[in-house]
C-alpha positions in Angstrom: 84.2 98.4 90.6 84.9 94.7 90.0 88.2 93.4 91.2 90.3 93.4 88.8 89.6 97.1 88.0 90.4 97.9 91.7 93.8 96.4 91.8 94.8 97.4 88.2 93.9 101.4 89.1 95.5 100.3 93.3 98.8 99.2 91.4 98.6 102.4 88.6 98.5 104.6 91.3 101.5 103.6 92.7 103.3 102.6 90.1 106.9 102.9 89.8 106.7 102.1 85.7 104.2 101.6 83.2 101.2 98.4 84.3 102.3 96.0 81.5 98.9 95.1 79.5 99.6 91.4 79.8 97.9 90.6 83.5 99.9 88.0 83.9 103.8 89.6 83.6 105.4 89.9 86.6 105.3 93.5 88.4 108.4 93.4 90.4 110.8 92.2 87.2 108.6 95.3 84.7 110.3 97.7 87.8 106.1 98.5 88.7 106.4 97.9 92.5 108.8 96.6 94.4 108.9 95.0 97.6 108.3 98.4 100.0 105.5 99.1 97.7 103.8 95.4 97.8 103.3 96.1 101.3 101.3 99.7 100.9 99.7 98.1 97.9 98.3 95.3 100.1 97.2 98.0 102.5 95.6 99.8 100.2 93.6 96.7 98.6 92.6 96.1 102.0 91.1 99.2 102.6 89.4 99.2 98.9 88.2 95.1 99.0 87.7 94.9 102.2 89.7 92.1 102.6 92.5 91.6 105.4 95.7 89.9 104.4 97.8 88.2 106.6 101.3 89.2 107.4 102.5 85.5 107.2 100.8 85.4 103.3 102.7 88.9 102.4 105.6 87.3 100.1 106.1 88.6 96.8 105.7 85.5 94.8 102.0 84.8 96.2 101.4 89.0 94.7 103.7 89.2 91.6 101.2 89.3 89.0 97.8 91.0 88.4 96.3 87.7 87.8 97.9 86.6 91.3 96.4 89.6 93.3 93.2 89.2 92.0 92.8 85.3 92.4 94.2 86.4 96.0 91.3 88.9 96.9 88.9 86.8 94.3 89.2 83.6 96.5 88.5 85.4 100.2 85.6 87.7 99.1 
């Protein structure tokens, strides 16, 4: 599973609304996650990608988007 597809299916799982198509809308302002559920999200991806993520880069603007998250794990793999 490429990255992409393993965040989009990490964030469906969890999510608190419908994943907006568009991987670039913003998932806290669509009511998907909120801030509670950025953190399990990260802990899941981590788990999934393999890929440990700092508390001190856990803010929500760095993880708002799909295309954020998966630059994010894209860049450190």
């Amino acid at each position: 599973m490429d990255i992409r597809a393993a965040v989009r299916k990490a964030i469906q799982d969890m999510a608190q609304a419908p994943l907006p198509a568009d991987d670039s809308a913003s998932l806290f302002t669509g009511g998907v996650i909120d801030s509670f559920g950025l953190m399990d999200l990260m802990t899941n991806l981590e788990e999934i990608l393999g890929v440990k993520v700092p508390d001190s880069e856990l803010m929500p603007s760095r993880f708002e988007t799909v295309d954020k998250i998966v630059a994010y794990f894209q860049a450190r793999k």
